[in-house]
N, C-alpha and C positions, 0 to 999 in steps of 0.2 A: 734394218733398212728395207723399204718395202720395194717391191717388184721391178716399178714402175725406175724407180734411182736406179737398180741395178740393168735398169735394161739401156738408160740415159748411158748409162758409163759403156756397154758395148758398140752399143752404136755411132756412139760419138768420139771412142777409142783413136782412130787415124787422124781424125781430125787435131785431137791434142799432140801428138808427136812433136810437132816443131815447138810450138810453149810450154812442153813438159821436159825437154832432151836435157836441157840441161838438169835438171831434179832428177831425172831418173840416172846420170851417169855421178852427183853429187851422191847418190843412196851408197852407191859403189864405190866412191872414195872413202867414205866414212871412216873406214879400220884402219886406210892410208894415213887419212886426219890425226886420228889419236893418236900413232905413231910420230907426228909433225908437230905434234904441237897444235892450240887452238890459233885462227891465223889471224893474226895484227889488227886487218880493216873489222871483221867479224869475229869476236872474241866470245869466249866460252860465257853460258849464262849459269852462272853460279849462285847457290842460296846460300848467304852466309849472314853471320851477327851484325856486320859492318855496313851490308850492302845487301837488304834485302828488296827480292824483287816483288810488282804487286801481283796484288789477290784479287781473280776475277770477283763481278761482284754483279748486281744489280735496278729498275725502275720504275714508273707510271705512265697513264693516256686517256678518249669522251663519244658519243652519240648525237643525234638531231632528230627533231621533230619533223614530222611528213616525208621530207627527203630524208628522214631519218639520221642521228649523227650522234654520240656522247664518246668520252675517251681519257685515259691514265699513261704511266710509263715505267723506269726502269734506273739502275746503279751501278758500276763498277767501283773495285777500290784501288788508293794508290798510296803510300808508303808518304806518310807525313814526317819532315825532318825538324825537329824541335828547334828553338833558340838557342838552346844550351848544347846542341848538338854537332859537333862536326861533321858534314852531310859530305857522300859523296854523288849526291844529283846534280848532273850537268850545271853550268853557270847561267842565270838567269839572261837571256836578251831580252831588247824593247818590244819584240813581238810574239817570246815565247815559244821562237820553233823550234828548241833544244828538247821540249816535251816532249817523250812516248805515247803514244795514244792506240786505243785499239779500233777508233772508228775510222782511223783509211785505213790499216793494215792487221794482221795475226802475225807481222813478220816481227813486231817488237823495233820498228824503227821510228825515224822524230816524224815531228812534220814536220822539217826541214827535209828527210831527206826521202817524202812520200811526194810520187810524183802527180802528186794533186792540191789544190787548195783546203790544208786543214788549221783550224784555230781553235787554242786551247787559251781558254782563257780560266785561268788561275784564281782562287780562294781569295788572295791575297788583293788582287788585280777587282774583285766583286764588291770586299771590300774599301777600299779604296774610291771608286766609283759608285758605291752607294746602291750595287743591284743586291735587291732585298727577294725575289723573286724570280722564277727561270725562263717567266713572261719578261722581264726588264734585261736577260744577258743577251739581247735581241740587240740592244741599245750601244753592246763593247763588240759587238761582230760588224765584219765587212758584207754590208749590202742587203745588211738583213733585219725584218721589221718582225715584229711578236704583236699577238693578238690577244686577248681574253673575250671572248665571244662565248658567252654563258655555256651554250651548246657546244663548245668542244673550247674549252681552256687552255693557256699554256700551248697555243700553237705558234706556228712561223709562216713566216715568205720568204723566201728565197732564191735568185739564177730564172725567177719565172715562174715558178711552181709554190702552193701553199698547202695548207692541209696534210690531209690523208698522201700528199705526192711528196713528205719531207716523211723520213722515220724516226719516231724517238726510241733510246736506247738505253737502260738502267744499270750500269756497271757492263755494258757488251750484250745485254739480250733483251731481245726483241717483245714485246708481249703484245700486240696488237694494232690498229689503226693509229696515231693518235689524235683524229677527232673523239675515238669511241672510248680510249682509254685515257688520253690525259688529264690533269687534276691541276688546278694550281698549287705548288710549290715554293717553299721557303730553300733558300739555297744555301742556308748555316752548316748542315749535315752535308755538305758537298765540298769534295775537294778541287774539282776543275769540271766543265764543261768542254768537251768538245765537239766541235761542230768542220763538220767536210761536205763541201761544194758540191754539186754534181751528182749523175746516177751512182750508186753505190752499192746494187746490190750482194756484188762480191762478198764484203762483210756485213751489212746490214739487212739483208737479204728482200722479204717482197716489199715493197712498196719505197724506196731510195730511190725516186725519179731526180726530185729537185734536191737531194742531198740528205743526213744524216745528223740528230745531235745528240752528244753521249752523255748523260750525266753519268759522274763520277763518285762512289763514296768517300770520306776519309776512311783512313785504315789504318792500323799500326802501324808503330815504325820501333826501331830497337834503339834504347837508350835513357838516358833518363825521365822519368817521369815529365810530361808539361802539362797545364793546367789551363784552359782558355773561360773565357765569360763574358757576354754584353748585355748591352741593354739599350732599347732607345724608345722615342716618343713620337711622334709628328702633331702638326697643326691640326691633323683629321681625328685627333682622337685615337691615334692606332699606337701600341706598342711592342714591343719586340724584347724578348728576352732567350738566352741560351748558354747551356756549360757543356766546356769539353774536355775532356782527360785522353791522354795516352802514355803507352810508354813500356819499359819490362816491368815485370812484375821478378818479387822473390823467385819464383819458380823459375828456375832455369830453361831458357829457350822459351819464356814464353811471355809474349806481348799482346798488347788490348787497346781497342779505343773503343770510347763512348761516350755517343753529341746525346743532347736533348735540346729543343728549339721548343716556343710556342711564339704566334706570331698573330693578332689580332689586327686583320686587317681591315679598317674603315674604311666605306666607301666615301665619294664627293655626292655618290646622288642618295637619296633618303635614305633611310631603311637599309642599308647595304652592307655587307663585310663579309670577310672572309676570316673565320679563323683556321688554324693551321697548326698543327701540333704534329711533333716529330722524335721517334727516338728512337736508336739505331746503336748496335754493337757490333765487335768483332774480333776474336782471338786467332790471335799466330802464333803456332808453336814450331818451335823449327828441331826435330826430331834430332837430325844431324846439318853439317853442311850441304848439306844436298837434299836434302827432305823436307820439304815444308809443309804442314796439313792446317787447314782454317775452317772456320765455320762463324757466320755471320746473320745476324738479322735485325731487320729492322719493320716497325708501324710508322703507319702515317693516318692522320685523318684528316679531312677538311669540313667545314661545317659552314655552310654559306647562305644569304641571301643576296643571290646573285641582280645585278644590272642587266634588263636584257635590252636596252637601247632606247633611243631619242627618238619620235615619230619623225619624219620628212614629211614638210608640210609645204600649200603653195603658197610662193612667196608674194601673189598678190590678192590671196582669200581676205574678206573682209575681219579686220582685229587683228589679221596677225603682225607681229612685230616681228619681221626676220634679220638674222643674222647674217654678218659679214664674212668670207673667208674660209666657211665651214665645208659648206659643202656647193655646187651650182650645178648647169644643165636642164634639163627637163627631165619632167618626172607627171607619171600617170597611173598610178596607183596599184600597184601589183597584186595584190591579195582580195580586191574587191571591182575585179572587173576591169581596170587602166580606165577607160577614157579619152578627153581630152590632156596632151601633153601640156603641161604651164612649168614656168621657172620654179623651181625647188630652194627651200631653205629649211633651217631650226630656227623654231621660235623663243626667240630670247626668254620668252617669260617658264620653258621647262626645260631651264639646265639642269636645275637636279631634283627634278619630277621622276618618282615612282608609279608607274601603271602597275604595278605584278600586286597578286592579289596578298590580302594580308597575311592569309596563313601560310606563305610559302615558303617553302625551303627546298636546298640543296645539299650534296654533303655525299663524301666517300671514306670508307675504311678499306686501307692497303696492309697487307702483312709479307712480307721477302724471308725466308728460309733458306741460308745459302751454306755450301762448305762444299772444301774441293782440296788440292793439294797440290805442289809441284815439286818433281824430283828430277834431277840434273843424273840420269843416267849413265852418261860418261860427259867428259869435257865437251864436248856435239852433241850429245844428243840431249834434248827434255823435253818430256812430258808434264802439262798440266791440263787438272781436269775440275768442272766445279757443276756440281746437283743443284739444285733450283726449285722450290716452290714456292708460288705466291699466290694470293687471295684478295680477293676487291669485291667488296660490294660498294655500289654505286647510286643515288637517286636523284631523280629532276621532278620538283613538283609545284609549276608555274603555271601563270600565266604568260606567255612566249611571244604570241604576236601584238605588236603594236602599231598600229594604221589608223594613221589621220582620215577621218571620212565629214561630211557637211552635209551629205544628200540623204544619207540610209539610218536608220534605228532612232530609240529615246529623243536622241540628241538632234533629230530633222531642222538642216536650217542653222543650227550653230557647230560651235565645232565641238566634233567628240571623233571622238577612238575607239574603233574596234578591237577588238581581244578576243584572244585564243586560245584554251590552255593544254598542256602537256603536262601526262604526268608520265615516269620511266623508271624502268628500276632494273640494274645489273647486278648478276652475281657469275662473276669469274673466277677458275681456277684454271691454273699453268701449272704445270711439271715437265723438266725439263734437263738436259746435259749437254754443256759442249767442254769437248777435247779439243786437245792440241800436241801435236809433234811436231817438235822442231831441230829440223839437222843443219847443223853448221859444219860448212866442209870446203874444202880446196881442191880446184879442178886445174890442174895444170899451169899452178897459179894464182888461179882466179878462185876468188873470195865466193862461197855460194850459199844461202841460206831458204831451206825450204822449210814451208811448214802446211800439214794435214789437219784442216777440221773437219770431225763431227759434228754435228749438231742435231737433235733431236726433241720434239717438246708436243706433248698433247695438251689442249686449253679443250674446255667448257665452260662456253659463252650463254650464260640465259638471259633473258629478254623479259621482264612482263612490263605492258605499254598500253595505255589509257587509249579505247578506240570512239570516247565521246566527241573529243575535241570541242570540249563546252565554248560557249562564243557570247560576249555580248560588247556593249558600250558604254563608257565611260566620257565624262568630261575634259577635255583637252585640258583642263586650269584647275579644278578643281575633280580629281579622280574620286569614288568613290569606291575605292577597290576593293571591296565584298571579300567574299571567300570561295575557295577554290569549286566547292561542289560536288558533284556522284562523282564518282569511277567505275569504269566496267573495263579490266583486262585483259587482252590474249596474251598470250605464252610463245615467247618464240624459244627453241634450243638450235643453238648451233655446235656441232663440235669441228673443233682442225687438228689436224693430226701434221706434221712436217718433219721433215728428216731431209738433211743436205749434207752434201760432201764439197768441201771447197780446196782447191790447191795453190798455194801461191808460192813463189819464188823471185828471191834476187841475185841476179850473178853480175857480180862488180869485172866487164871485162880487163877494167884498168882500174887504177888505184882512186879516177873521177869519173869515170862511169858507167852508171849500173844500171841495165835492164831489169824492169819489176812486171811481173806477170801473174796473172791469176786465173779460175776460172772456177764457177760454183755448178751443183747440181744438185738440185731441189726436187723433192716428192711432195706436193700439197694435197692434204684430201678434206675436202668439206662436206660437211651432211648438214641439213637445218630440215627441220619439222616444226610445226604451227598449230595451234590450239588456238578455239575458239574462245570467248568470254564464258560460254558455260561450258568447257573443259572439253570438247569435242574434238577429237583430231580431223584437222583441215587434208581435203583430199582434193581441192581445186585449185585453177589457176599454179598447177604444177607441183604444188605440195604433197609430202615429205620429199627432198631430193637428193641427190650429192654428187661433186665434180672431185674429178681431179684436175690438177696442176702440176707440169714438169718443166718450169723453167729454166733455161740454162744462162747465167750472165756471168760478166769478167771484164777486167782490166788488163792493157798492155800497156807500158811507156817507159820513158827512160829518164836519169836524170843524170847531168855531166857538167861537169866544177869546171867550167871552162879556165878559171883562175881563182885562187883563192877569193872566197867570200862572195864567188858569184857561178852562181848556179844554175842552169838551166834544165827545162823540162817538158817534155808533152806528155799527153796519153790519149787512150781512146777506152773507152768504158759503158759498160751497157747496164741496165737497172729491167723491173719489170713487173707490173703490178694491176688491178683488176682493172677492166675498160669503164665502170659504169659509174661504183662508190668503190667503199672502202669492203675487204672480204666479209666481214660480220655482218653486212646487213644486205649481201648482195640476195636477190630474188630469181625465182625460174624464171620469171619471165623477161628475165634483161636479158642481153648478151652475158651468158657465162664465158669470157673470151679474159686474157690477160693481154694489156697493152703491152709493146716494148716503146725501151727509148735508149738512147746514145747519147755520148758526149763529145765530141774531139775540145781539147783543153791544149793550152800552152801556154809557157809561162817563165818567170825567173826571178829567183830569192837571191836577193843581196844584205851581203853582215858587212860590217866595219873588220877592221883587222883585232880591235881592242874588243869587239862584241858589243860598243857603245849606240851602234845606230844600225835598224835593218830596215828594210823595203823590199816586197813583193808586186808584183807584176802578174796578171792573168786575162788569158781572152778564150773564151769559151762560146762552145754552138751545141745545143741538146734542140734533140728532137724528139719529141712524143709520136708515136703513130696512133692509128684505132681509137679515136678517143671518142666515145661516150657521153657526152653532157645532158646529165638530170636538169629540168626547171618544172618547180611545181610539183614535183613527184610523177612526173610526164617523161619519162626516156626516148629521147628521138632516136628513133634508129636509122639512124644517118652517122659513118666515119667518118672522122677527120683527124687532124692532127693539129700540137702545137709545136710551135719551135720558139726558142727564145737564144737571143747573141748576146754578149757584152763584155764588158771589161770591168776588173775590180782592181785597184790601186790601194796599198797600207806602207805606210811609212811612221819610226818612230825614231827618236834618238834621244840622249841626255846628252846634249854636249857638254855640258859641265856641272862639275858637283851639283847635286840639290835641283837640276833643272831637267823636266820630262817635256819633252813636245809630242803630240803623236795626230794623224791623224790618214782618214782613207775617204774613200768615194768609189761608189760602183752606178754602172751604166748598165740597164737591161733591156731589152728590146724583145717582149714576149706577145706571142699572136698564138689565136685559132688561125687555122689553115682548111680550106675549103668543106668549110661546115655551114651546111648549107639544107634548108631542113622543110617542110608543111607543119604548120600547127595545128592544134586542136578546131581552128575554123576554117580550115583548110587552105591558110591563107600561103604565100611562099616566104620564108625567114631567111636570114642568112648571119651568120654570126663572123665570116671568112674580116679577117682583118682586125678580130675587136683584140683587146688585151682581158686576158685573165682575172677576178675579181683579186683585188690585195696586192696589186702587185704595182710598186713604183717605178719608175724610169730612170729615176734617180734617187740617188742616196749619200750622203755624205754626212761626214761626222769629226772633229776635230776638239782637241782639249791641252791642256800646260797645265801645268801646277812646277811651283817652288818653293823648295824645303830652305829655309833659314836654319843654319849651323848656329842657333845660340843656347847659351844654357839651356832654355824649356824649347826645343826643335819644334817650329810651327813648318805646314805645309798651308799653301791656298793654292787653289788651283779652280776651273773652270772647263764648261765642257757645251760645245753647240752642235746641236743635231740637223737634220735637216731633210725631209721625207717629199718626194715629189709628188704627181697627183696621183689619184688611185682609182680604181670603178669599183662599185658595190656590187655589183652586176656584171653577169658576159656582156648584157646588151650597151652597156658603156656610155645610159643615157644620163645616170647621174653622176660626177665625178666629186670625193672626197677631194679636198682642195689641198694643195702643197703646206706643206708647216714649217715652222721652222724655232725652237725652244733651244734653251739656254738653264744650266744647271751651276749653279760653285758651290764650292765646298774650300773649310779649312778646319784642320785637326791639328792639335797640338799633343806632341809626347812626352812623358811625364817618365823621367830616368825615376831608376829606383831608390835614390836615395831617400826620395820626398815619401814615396811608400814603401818603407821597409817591407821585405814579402812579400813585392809585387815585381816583377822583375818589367816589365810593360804595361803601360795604364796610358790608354788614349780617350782623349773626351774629343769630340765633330763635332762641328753645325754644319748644317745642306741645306741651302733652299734648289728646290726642283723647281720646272716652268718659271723662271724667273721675270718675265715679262707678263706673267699670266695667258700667256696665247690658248684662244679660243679653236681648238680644233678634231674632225671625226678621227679620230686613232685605228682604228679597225669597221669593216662592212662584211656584213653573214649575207652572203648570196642565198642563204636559207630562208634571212627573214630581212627582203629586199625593202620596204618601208620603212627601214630604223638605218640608225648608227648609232655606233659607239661612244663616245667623246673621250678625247682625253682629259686627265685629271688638270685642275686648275694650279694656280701657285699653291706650295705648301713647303716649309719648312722642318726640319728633322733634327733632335739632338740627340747623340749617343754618346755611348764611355763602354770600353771594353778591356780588357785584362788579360796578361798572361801571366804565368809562376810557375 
């Protein structure tokens, strides 16, 4: 642990006294405990054949062009219990907070009883809903919208915050931004998602402003062998295939699983797809009842020719034919000077027009190397610990910007499109370890569980990035999109070095209510150096350099069963992360400064007495301070701040056999705060009041399905989304217009008798966007001229298997 941590911990020593008292007199009971027996409310964690606990695990993240941006992620795993199996995992509810997760806590508690908002949403639950990607598990979350934005894939929105302010997480660890590091993703090889609200850096560490999402691996489980398999198709030409096995093996004490998924995904605009191949293993041997040692690994590639958006064009330019409902406001040309402001549209006539040149491609190779082990030292105490290495090479090689232009180039006079291109290439390595201690102990009574992380991890980040930015124009109707052209690259290296210590504790003072407490302390050290295109190391404009960062963040709150099945909660939580971008691409000459932000949260989870119906309740206030807003590749240096309010409401039930209802709505209310700036013409800007780009004011989502008890069990069911307006931009001149889609589905199950040696055989049909709604799904404040569109109607048929 380097210097800097160790000096965090003396200085800030008096300070922790009162949110540590009770941990430090819990270490002291310990010998009491063993003697007492393990206590009622907090019970001893035990590794046994019956009841095996999971195996930390691992994931991916992406970058940008000018403002720079690409990114991957990350996996943990969790103990899958067979059909055949008698499981001893908590009983499923309609919202799932009987789940463990390790992205609100290290204490090994549900979300139910983490005094914040966390949602795990389940394998089963992805299936079912038809999310085929960890861009669409945006779609089964409260309040929260997913983007695929070429330049940083597989991201979110969230509480007011998007991007690089949300952390993604791969089995529990961190690897980087996720504009810079994410990929998009097939969610077959995954056994839950989960996803918590608010600052988080406690366990997610830097960058958990607007919240945190965990993917999850499958993982052994102990028992008999099961055998999974699917397949499907859609109207775009796209198919989906994968087999999964787990279970013991001959060898005594020792268990296995292994997915393999390919997923060829078609785009709706020309040219486009993504393919996606996947495959991942993992063995558990469990030494004794108390010892359990694992080792895991998994590839991933993507191979894509990415969408990188629709031009915005004026909706009273001569020919054009604009669109309804997409997008409105005024718009003045960002990339080629602004203008005059005139009304904005998309032109009907390029839905699904490809500007990006022909020889383009995208595409990443990921590799996870994991193993670690846990041992239940006495009935209180355990230790687990898991090693880490992964590997990503990553590349972008488009044409990126796309701008409507009438007055400039070839094209003078009619309409054509400017372009841009980027080309990018990553090569990252992570090595890394985090520990855990966990003491379970009784203080006078009272129930107390503390637990110590390590964590430690060196990455290097290399860069090499196209400094031509070759440019020309094309045909608004008829592109002729050529080929991409020279390159000439510099070389950036960055490396980070991090080391944290985190402490968190729960002391239940009564048998309904328990104080939860935390607090982290982080050493960050960054160096980055720069080369020329002809290999010459950069000595200007501040180069070679390196910072550090010593962060401190935490949570306090409580939660108290005022009566059975109704629970109440607050907290207060702090996150904290770079003022400018994201750390891998930050410059000397920004502010090297790290923003903070808070959260006060409150809130209340309600269960049925039968477990048949729950409902959650939350009202939250985060604030960003220090904040930094890049346009253009122009850093104004000017602080400000955002703050964002709201409420998120989930409610689901079956009230009876065969029948599911569910459904939520969240209200945000996100602002800059006196950001207030001179521009490049020295003119005065003010940004004070706008809303953040991605982010809705509203959001709501609701869906039913009924299962028929007959011989051949059919379900149908139905699902309506609903996304309010959004800005592409701080300056919140153009707004993505409100939507609002409609999805059904109905699968029928096929008992075994009909397939001998099939113990489960379901065949689905989905139609998605079922009304065909015309609408921008995502805006890249990077490349302010375009949007995204969502996909049109399409239909899906699948058949899958278990034995």
């Amino acid at each position: 642990m380097s210097r800097g941590l160790t000096g965090q911990l003396r200085r800030t020593g008096p300070a922790l006294l009162a949110l540590l008292l009770s941990t430090s007199l819990s270490s002291v009971a310990v010998a009491q405990t063993a003697a007492r027996g393990a206590s009622q409310e907090v019970g001893p964690v035990i590794v046994s054949p019956a009841a095996p606990r999971p195996a930390p695990a691992v994931s991916p993240g992406s970058q940008r062009s000018r403002t720079a941006r690409r990114a991957a992620g990350r996996n943990r795993a969790v103990p899958v219990a067979p059909a055949t199996q008698v499981s001893n995992a908590p009983v499923q509810t309609p919202l799932n907070t009987a789940a463990v997760t390790d992205v609100g806590s290290r204490l090994g508690i549900t979300a139910r009883e983490t005094p914040a908002t966390v949602e795990v949403i389940g394998q089963q639950r992805m299936q079912d809903l038809g999310i085929r990607t960890t861009t669409d598990v945006a779609k089964a979350a409260v309040g929260v919208t997913g983007g695929d934005a070429p330049g940083a894939p597989a991201i979110f929105s969230m509480r007011g915050f998007a991007g690089d302010q949300l952390t993604t997480l791969y089995n529990g660890i961190p690897i980087g931004p996720s504009t810079m590091t994410g990929r998009p993703m097939d969610t077959a090889n995954l056994q839950q998602v989960e996803i918590i609200k608010g600052p988080d850096s406690l366990v997610a560490g830097l960058g958990a402003t607007g919240g945190a999402i965990n993917y999850v691996n499958k993982a052994p489980h102990t028992g008999p062998i099961v055998n999974e398999a699917f397949t499907s198709w859609d109207s775009f030409n796209g198919y989906r295939a994968g087999y999964g096995s787990g279970g013991s093996t001959l060898i005594n004490g020792l268990d296995y699983r292994f997915d393999i998924s390919h997923f060829n995904n078609q785009g709706f605009i020309d040219d486009t797809y993504s393919k996606l191949s996947n495959v991942s293993g993992q063995l558990n041997y469990r030494v004794s009842d108390s010892l359990k040692i694992w080792g895991a690994a998994e590839y991933k590639q993507d191979k894509d020719r990415f969408y990188w958006g629709t031009p915005l064009v004026p909706a009273n330019a001569p020919g054009i034919v604009p669109t309804t409902g997409v997008v409105s406001g005024q718009w003045s040309n960002y990339y080629l000077g602004g203008g005059t402001r005139v009304p904005v549209t998309v032109d009907a006539r390029t839905l699904t027009t490809n500007y990006n040149v022909l020889d383009n491609h995208s595409g990443a190779s990921e590799l996870w190397l994991r193993s670690g082990f846990q041992w239940d030292i006495t009935n209180s105490i355990s230790l687990k610990s898991q090693v880490y290495g992964y590997d990503a090479h990553r590349h972008w090689f488009n044409n990126e910007i796309t701008s409507f232009d009438q007055t400039v180039g070839n094209f003078a006079g009619a309409q054509s499109i400017y372009r841009e291109r980027l080309a990018l290439d990553h090569a990252q390595r992570l090595y890394g370890n985090i520990t855990d201690l966990t003491v379970n102990s009784n203080l006078g009574g009272m129930d107390n569980r503390f637990v110590a992380t390590v964590m430690a991890s060196s990455s290097q980040f290399n860069v090499s990035q196209d400094t031509l930015f070759s440019s020309d124009y094309v045909d608004l109707l008829n592109p002729d999109r050529g080929l991409y052209g020279p390159r000439s690259d510099e070389k950036i290296y960055t490396h980070l070095n991090t080391a944290s210590l985190s402490l968190e504790d729960r002391l239940k003072l009564t048998s309904t209510f328990a104080l939860i407490g935390g607090i982290r302390f982080e050493d960050i050290e960054l160096s980055r150096t720069r080369y020329s295109p002809d290999g010459v190391l950069r000595t200007d404009r501040g180069y070679p350099f390196s910072k550090t960062f010593n962060p401190i963040t935490g949570r306090i709150g409580y939660t108290w069963e005022v009566t059975p099945g109704v629970l109440l909660y607050s907290q207060y939580a702090t996150a904290a992360d770079p003022t400018v971008a994201n750390i891998f691409i930050l410059a000397p000459q920004v502010p090297l400064l790290l923003t903070t932000s808070r959260t006060y949260e409150t809130g209340v989870k309600l269960q049925s007495a039968d477990k048949r119906a729950e409902a959650t309740f939350s009202a939250f206030d985060i604030e960003r301070k220090n904040v930094y807003v890049p346009e253009s590749g122009i850093v104004f240096n000017v602080a400000g701040k955002m703050a964002s309010k709201g409420v998120e409401i989930a409610a689901a039930v079956n009230p009876v056999a065969g029948l599911k209802l569910w459904g939520n709505v969240a209200f945000v209310q996100s602002r800059f705060i006196d950001f207030n700036y001179v521009d490049g013409s020295g003119d005065f800007q003010s940004y004070s009041g706008k809303t953040p780009p991605n982010v809705p004011n509203f959001i709501a989502n609701a869906g039913a399905s009924y299962r028929f008890d007959t011989r051949l069990p059919v379900e149908i069911g139905g699902l309506v989304r609903h996304v309010g307006d959004r800005f592409n931009y701080q300056d919140n001149l153009v707004t993505m217009n409100a939507y609002t889609i409609f999805d059904a589905f109905a699968f029928v199950d096929i008992p075994k008798a009909y397939f001998p040696g099939v113990d489960q055989t379901r065949i689905s049909v989905r139609v998605k966007n079922l009304t065909n709604k015309l609408y921008a799904a995502w805006g890249d404040p990077g490349y302010t001229d375009q949007v995204i569109l969502g996909a049109p109607r399409s239909y899906e048929l699948a058949a899958s298997f278990k034995w």
